[in-house]
py3Dmol code that shows the C-alpha trace and the ligand (Angstrom):
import py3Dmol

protein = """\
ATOM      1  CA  UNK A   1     287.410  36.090  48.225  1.00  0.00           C
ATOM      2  CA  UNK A   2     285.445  38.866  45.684  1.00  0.00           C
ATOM      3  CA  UNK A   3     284.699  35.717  43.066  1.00  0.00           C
ATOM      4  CA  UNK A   4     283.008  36.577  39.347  1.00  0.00           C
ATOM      5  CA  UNK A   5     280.458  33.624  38.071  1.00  0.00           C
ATOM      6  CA  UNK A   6     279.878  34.654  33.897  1.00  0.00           C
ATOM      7  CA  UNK A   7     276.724  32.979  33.614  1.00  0.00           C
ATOM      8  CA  UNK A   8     273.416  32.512  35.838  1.00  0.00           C
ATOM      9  CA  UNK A   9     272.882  28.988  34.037  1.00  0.00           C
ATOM     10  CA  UNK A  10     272.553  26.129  35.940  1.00  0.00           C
ATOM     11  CA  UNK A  11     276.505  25.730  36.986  1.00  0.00           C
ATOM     12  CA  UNK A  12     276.893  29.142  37.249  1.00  0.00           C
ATOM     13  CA  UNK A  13     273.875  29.182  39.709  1.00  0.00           C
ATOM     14  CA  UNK A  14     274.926  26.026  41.531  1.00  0.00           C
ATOM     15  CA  UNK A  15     278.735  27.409  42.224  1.00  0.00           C
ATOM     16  CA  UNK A  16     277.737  30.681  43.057  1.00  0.00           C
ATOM     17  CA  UNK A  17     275.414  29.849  45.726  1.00  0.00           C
ATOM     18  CA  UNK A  18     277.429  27.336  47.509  1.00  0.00           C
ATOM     19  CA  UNK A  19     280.248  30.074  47.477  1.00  0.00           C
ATOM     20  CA  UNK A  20     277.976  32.403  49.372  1.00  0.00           C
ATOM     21  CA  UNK A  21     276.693  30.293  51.212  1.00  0.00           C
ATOM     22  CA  UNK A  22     280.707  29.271  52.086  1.00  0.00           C
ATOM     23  CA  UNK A  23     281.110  33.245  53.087  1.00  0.00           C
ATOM     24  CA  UNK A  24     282.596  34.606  49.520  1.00  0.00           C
ATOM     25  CA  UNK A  25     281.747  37.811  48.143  1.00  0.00           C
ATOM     26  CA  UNK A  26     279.925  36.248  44.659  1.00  0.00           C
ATOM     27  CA  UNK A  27     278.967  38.578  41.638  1.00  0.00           C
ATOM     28  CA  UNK A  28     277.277  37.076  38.975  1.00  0.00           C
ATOM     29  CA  UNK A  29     277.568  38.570  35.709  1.00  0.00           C
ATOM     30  CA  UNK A  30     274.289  38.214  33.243  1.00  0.00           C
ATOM     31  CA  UNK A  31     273.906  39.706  29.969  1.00  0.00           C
ATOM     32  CA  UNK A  32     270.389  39.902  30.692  1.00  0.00           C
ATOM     33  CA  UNK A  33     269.495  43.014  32.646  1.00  0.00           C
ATOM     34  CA  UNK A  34     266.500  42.197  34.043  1.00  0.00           C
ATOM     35  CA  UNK A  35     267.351  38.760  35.132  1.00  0.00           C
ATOM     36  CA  UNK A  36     270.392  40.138  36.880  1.00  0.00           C
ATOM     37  CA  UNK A  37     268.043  42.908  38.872  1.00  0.00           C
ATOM     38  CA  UNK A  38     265.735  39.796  39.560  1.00  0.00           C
ATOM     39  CA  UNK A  39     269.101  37.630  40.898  1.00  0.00           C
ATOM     40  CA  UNK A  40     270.325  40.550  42.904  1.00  0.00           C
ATOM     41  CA  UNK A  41     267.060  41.105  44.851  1.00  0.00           C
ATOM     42  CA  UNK A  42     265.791  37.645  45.222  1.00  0.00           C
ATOM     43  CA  UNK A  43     269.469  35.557  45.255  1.00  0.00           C
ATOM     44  CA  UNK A  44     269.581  32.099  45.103  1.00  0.00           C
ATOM     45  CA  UNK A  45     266.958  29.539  45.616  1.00  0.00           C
ATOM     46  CA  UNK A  46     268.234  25.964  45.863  1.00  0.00           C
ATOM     47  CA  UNK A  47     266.227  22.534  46.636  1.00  0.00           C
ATOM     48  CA  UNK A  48     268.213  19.325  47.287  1.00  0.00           C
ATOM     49  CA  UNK A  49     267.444  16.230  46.374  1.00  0.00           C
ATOM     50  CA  UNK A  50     265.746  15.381  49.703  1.00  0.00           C
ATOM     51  CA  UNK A  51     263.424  18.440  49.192  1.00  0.00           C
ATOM     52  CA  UNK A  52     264.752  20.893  51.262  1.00  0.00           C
ATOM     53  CA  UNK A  53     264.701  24.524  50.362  1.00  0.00           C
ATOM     54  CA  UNK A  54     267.473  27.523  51.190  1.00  0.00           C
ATOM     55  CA  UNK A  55     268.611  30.800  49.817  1.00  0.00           C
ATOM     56  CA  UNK A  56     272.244  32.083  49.457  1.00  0.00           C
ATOM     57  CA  UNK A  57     272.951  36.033  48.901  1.00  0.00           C
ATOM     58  CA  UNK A  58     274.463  36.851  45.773  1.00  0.00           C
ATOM     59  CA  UNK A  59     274.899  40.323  43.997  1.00  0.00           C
ATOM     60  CA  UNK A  60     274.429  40.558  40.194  1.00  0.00           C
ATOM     61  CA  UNK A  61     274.546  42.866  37.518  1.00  0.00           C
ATOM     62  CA  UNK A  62     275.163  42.774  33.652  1.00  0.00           C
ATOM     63  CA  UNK A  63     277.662  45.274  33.492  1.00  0.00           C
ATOM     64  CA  UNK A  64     281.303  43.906  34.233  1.00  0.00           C
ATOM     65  CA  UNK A  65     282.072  47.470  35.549  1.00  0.00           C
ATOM     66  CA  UNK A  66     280.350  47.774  38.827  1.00  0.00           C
ATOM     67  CA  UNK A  67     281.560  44.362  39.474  1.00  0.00           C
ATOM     68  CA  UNK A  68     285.301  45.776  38.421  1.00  0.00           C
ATOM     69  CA  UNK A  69     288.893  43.340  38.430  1.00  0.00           C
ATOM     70  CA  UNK A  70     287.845  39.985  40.593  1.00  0.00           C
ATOM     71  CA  UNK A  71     291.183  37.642  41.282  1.00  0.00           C
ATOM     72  CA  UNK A  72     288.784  34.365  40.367  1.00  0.00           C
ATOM     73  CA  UNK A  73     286.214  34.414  37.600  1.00  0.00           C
ATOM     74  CA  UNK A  74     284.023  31.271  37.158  1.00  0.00           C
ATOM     75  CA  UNK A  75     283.324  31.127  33.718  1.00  0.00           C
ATOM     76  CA  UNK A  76     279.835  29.129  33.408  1.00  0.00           C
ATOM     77  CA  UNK A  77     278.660  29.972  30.107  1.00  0.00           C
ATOM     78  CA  UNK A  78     277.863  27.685  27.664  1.00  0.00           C
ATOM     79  CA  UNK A  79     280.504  26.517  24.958  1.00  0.00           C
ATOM     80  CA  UNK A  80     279.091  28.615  22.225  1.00  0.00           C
ATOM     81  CA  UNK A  81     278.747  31.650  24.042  1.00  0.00           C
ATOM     82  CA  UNK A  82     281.924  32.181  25.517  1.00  0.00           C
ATOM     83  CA  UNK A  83     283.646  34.500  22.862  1.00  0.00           C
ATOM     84  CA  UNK A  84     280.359  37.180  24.324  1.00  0.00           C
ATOM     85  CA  UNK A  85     280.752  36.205  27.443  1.00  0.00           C
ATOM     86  CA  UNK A  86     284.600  36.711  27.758  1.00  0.00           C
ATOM     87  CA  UNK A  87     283.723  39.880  25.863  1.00  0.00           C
ATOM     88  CA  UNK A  88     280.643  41.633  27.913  1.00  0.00           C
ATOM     89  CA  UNK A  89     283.230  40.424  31.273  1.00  0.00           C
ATOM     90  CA  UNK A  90     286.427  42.552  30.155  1.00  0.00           C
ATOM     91  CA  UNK A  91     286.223  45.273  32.924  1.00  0.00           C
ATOM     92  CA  UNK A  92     286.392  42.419  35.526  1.00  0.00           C
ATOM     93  CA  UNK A  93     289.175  40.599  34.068  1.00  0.00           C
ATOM     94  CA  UNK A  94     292.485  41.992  35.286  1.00  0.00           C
ATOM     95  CA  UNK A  95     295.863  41.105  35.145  1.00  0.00           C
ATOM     96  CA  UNK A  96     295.778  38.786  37.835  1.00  0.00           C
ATOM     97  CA  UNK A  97     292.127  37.323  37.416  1.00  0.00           C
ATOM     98  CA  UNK A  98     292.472  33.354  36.977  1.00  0.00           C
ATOM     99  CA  UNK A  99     289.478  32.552  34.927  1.00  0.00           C
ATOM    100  CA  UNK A 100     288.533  28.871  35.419  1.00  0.00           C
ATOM    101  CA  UNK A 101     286.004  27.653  32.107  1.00  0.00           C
ATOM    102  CA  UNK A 102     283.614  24.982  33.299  1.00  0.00           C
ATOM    103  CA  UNK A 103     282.156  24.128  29.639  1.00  0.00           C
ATOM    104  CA  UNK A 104     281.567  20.660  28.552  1.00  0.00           C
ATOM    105  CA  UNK A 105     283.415  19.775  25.133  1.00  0.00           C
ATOM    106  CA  UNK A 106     286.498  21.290  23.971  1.00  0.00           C
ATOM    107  CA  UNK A 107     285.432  22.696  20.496  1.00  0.00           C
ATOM    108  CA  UNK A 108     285.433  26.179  22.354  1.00  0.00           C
ATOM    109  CA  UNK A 109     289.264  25.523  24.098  1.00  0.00           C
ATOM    110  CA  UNK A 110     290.701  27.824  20.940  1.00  0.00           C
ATOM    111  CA  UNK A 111     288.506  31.311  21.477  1.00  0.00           C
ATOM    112  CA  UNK A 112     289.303  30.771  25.025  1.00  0.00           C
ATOM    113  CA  UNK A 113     293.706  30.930  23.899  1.00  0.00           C
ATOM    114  CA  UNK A 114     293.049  33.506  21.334  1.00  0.00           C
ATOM    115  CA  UNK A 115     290.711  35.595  23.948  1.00  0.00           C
ATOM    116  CA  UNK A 116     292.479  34.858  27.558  1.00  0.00           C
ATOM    117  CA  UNK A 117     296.335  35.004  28.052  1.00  0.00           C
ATOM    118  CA  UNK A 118     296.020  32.268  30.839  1.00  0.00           C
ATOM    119  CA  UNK A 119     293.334  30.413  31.927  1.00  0.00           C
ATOM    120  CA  UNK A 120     292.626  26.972  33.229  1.00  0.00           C
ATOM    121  CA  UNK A 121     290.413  24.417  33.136  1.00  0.00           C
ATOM    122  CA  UNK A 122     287.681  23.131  35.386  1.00  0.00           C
ATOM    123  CA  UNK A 123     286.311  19.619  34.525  1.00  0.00           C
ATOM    124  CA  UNK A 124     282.935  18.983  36.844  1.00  0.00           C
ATOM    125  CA  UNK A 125     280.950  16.021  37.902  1.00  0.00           C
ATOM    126  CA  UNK A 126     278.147  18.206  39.448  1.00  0.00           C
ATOM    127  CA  UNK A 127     274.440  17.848  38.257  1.00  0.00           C
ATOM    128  CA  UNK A 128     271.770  20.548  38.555  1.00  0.00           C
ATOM    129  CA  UNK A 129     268.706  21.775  36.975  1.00  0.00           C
ATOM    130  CA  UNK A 130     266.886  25.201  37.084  1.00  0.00           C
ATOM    131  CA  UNK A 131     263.245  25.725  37.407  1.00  0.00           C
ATOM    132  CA  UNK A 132     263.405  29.208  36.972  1.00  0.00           C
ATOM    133  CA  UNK A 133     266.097  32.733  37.427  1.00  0.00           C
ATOM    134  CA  UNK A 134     268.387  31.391  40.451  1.00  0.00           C
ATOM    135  CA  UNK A 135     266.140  28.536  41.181  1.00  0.00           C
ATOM    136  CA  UNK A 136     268.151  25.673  41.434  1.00  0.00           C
ATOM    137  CA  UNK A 137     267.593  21.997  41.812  1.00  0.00           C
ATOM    138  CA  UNK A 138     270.778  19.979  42.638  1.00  0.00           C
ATOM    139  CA  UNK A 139     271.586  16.352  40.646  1.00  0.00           C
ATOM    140  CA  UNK A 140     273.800  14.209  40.686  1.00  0.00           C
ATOM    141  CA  UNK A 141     277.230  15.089  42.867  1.00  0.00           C
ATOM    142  CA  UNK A 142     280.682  14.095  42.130  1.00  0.00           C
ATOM    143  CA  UNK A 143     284.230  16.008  42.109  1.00  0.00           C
ATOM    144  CA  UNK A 144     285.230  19.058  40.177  1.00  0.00           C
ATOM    145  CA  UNK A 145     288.972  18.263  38.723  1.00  0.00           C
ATOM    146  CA  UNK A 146     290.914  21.958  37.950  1.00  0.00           C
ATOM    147  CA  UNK A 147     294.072  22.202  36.132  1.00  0.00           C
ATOM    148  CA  UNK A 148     295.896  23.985  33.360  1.00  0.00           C
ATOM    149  CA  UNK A 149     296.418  23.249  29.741  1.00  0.00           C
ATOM    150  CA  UNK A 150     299.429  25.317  29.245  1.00  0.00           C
ATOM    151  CA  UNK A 151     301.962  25.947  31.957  1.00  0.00           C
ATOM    152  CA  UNK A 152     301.086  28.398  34.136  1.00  0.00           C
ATOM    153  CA  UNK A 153     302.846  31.058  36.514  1.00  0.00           C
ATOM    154  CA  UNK A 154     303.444  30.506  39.931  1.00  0.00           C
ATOM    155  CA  UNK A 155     300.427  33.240  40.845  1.00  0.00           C
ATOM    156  CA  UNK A 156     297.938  31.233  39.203  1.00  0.00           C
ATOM    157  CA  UNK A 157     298.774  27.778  40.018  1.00  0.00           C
ATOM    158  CA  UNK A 158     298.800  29.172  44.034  1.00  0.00           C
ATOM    159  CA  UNK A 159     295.362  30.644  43.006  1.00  0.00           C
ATOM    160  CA  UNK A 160     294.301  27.556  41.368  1.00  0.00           C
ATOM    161  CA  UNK A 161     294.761  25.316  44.860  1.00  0.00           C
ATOM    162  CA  UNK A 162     293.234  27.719  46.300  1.00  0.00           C
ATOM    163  CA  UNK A 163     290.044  27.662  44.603  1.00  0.00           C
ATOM    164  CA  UNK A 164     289.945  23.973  44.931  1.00  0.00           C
ATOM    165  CA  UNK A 165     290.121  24.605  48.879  1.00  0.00           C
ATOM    166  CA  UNK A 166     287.311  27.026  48.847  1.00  0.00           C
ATOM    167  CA  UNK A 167     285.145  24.559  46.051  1.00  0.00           C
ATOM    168  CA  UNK A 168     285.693  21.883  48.497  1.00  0.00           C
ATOM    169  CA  UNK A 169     284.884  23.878  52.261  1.00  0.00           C
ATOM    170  CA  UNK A 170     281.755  25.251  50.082  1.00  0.00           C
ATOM    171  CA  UNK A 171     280.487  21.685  49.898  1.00  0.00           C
ATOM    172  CA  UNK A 172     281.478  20.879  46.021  1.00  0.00           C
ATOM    173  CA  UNK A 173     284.716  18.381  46.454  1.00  0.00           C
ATOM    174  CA  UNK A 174     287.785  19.811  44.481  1.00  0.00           C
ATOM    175  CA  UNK A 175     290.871  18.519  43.769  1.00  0.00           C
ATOM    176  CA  UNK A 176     294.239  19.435  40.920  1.00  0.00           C
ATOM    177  CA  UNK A 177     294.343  17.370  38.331  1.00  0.00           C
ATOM    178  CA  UNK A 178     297.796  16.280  37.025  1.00  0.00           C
ATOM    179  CA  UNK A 179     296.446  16.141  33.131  1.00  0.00           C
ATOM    180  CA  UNK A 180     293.556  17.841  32.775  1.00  0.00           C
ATOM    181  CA  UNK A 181     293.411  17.309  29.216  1.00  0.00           C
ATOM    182  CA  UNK A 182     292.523  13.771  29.554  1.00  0.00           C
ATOM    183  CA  UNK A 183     289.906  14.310  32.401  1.00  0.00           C
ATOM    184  CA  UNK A 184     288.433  16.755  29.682  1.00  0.00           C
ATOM    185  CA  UNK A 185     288.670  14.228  26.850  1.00  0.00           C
ATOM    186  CA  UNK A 186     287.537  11.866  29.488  1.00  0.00           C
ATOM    187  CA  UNK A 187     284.051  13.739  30.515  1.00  0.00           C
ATOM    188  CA  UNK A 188     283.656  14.426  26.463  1.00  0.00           C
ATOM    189  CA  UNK A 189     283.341  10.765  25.859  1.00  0.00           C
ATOM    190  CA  UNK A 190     280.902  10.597  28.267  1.00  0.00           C
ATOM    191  CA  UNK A 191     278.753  13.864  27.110  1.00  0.00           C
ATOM    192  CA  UNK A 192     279.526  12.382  23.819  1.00  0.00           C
ATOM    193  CA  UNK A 193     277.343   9.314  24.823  1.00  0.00           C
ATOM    194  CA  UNK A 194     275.179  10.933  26.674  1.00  0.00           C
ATOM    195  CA  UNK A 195     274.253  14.481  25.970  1.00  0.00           C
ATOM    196  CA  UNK A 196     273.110  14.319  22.218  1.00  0.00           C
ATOM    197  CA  UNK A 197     270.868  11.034  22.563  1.00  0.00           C
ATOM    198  CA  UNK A 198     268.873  12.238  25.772  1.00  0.00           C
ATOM    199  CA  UNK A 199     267.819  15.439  23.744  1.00  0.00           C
ATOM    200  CA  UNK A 200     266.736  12.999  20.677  1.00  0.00           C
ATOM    201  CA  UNK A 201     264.817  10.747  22.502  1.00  0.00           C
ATOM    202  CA  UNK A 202     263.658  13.561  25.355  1.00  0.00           C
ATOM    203  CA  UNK A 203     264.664  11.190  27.966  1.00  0.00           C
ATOM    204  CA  UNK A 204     266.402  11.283  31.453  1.00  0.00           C
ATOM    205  CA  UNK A 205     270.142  10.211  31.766  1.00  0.00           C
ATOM    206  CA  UNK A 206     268.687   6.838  33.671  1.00  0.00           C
ATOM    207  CA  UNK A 207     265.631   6.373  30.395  1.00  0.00           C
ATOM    208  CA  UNK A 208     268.121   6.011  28.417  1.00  0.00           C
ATOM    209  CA  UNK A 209     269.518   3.111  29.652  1.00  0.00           C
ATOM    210  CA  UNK A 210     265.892   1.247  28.588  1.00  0.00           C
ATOM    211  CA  UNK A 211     266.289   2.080  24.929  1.00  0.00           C
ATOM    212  CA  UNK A 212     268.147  -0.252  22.878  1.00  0.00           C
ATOM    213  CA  UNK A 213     268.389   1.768  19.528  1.00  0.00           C
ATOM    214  CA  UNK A 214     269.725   4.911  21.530  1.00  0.00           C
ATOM    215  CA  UNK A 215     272.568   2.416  23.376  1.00  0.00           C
ATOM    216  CA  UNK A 216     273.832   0.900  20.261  1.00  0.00           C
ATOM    217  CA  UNK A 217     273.841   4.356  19.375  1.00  0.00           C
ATOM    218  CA  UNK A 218     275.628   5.300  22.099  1.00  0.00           C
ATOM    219  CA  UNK A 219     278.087   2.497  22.175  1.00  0.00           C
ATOM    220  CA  UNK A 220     278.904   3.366  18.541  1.00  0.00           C
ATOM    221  CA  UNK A 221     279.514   7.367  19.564  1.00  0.00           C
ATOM    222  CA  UNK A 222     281.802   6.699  23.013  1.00  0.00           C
ATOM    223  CA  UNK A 223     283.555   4.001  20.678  1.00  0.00           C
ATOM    224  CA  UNK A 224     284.792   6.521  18.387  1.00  0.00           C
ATOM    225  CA  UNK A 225     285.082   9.286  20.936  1.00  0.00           C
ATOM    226  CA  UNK A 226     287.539   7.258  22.361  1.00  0.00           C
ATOM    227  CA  UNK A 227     289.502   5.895  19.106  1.00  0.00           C
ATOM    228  CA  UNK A 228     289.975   9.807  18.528  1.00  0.00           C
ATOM    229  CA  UNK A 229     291.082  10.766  21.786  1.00  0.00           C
ATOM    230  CA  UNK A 230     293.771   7.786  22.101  1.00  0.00           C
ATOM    231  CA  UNK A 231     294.990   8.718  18.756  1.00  0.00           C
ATOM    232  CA  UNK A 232     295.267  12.424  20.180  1.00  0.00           C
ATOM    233  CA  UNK A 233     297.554  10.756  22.737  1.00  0.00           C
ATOM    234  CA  UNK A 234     295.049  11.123  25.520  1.00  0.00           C
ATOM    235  CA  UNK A 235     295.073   8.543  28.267  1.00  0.00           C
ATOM    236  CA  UNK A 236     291.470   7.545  27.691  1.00  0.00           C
ATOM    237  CA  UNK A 237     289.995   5.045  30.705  1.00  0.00           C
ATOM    238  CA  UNK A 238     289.496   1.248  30.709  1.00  0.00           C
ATOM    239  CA  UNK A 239     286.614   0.903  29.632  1.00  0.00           C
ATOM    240  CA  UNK A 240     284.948   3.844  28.130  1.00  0.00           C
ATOM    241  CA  UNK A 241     281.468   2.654  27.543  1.00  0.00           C
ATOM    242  CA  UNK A 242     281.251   1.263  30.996  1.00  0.00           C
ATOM    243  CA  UNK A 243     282.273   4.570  32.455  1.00  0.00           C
ATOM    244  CA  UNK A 244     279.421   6.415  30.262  1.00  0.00           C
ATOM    245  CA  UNK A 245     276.982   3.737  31.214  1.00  0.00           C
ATOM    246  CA  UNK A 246     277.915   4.347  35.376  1.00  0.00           C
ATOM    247  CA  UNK A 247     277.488   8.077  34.655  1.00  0.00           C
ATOM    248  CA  UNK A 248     273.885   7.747  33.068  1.00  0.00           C
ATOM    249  CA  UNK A 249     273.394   5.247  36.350  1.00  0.00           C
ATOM    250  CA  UNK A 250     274.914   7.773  38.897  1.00  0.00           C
ATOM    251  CA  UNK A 251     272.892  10.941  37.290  1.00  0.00           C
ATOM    252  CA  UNK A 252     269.746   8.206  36.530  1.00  0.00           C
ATOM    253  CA  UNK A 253     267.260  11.052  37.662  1.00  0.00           C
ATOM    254  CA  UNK A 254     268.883  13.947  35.336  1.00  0.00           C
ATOM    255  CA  UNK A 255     268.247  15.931  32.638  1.00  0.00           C
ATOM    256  CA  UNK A 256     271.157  16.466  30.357  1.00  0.00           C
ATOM    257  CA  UNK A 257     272.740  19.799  30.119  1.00  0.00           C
ATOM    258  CA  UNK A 258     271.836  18.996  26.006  1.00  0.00           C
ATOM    259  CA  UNK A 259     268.580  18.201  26.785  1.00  0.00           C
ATOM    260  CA  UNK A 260     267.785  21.516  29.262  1.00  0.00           C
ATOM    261  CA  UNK A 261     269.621  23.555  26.379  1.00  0.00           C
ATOM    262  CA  UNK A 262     266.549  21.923  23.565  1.00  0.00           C
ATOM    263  CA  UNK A 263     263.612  22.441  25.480  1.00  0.00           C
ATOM    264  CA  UNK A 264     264.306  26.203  26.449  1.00  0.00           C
ATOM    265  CA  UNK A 265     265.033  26.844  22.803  1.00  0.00           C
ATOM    266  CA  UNK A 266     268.708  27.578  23.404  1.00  0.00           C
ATOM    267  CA  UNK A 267     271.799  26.736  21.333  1.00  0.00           C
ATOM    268  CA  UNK A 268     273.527  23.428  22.455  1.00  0.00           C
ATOM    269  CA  UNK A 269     277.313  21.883  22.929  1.00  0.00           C
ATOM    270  CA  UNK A 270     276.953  19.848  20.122  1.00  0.00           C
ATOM    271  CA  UNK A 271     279.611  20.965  18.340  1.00  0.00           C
ATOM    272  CA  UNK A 272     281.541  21.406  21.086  1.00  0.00           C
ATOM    273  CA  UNK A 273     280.954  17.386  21.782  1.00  0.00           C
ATOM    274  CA  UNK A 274     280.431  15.831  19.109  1.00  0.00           C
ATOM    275  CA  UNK A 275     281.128  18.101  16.432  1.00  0.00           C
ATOM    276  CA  UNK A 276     284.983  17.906  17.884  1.00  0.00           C
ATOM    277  CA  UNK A 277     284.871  14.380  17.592  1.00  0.00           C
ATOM    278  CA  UNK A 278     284.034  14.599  14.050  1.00  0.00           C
ATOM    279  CA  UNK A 279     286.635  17.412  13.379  1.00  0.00           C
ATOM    280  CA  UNK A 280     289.675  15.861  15.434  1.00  0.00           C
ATOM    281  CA  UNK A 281     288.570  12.296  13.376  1.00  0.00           C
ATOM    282  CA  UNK A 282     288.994  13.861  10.027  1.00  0.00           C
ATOM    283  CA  UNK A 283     292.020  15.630  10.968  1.00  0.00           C
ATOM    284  CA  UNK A 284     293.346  12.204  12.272  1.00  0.00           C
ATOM    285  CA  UNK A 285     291.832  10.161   9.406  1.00  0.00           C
ATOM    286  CA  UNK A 286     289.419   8.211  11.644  1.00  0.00           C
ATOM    287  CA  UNK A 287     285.609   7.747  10.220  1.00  0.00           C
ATOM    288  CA  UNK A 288     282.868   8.751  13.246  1.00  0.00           C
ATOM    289  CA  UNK A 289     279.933   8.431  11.297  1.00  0.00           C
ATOM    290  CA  UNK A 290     277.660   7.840  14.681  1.00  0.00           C
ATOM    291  CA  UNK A 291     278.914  11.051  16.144  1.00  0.00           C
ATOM    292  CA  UNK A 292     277.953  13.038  12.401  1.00  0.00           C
ATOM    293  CA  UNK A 293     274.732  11.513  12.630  1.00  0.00           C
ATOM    294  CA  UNK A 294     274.537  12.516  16.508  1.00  0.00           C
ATOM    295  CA  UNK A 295     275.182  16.438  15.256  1.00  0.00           C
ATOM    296  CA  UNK A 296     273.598  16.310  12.241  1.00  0.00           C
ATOM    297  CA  UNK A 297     270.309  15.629  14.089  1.00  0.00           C
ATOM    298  CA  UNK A 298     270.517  17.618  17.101  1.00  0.00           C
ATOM    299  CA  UNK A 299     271.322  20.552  15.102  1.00  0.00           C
ATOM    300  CA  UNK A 300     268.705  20.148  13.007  1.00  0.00           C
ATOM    301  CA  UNK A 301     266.405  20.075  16.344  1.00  0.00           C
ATOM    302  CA  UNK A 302     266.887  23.450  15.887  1.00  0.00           C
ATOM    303  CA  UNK A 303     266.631  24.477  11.941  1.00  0.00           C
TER     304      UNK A 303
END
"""
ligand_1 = """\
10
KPL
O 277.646 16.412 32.019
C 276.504 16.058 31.899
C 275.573 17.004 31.236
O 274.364 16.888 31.372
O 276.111 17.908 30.566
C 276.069 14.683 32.323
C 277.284 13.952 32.877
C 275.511 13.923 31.154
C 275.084 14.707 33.464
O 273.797 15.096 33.099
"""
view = py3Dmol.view(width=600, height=400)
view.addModel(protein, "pdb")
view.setStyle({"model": 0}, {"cartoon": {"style": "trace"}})
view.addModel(ligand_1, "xyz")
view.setStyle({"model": 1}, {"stick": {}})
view.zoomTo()
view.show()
């Protein structure tokens, strides 16, 4: 399949390499030009975890024209640079292009309605890292779930299983998700935990763990992550702070997508995170003063 990735970021990187490397014809669209010559000659470097180095072929270009209508568009942008993203992509979204957004957070889920007239959701477990353009260093690994917000036509939903198929025979498990909302309220109360207090304290997902002031923290942030979301009328998991505590176990070695986004200067989820949090809490009445505090600082990381 001709498949778009929006965004050489880590993600973006990670899923368009194992693509084709799985025999799909991948174009990467970057709004930096010179990047995207450099990704187009050179294509994908990855290094896993035991140390062993490959390349995957990719094409890439910033201008959404040569790449022209693609039936599946990865979107792997970050949360606050979507509405651009979905912008600079136009000429290769057509009428039957299922985009699939891969943010963290879901502060962003409204430009995607007002922007997209379907789209769905892809909620992922993978870890990676760059070093540099296309040079990728694989995390943690765990399942991608897909599914749609809103219902969907029968076109997309077909489309849908079948990128789940291809995720899966390219090495990065799939499966449908039968409420995808709550896996993405799910993951948020984990980023919610997680994300923000690695970039404070410049610490790995596993350093964390040996600070006490950053876990009360963090038990005080997943707490009322979670008091929001059940209030939303999300099925939130058993034990919330447990889950967030086996993530930060499972990705022990990582680097936060939060963290990445601070030390190369770029903008962050935080709103998307825990700035939603805060927003769905006053809409609902419910105080989150850990998660304010959580935004309050990271954004000021960057003032
Ligand atoms: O999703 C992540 C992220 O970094 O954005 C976690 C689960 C925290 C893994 O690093």
């Amino acid at each position: 399949m001709k498949i778009g990735v929006i965004g050489p970021g880590a993600i973006g990187c990670l899923f368009g390499a194992l693509l084709s490397r799985a025999g799909h014809e991948v174009w990467v669209l970057d709004h930096r030009p010179e990047r995207a010559q450099l990704l187009d000659r050179q294509g994908m470097v990855g290094h896993d975890p035991g140390g062993r180095a490959w390349r995957a072929q990719v094409r890439a270009t910033a201008e959404a024209a040569q790449i022209g209508p693609v039936p599946l568009a990865l979107l792997c942008v970050k949360s606050a640079a979507v509405a651009e993203a979905l912008a600079d992509a136009r000429s290769m979204l057509g009428d039957k292009t299922l985009v699939v957004a891969l943010q963290n957070g879901l502060g962003h889920h409204p430009i995607l309605d007002a922007a997209l007239p379907l789209w769905a959701l892809g909620i992922t477990s993978q870890g990676a890292n760059l070093s540099g353009p296309g040079h990728l260093i694989r995390g943690g690994q765990g399942p991608t779930l897909l599914g749609f917000i809103s219902p969907a036509p029968d076109w997309a939903r077909t489309r849908l299983a079948e990128t789940a198929a291809m995720l899966s025979q390219a090495g990065l498990p799939a499966e449908l998700s039968p409420d995808i909302r709550a896996a993405a309220w799910n993951k948020l109360i984990v980023n919610a935990g997680i994300n923000a207090l690695t970039a404070l304290e410049d610490c790995s997902n596993g350093e964390v763990l040996e600070r006490p002031a950053a876990l009360e923290l963090m038990a005080g942030a997943v707490r009322e992550a979670a008091r929001v979301a059940r209030q939303s009328g999300v099925a939130v998991k058993a034990d919330p702070l447990e889950m967030t505590l086996a993530v930060c176990r499972a990705t022990a070695a990582n680097w936060s997508s939060m963290w990445q986004d601070v030390r190369s200067g770029r903008p962050t989820e935080v709103a998307a995170i825990n700035g939603e949090v805060v927003r769905r809490g006053q809409e609902l009445g419910i105080a989150t003063p850990v998660n304010e505090l959580l935004l309050a600082r990271v954004l000021a990381l960057r003032a």
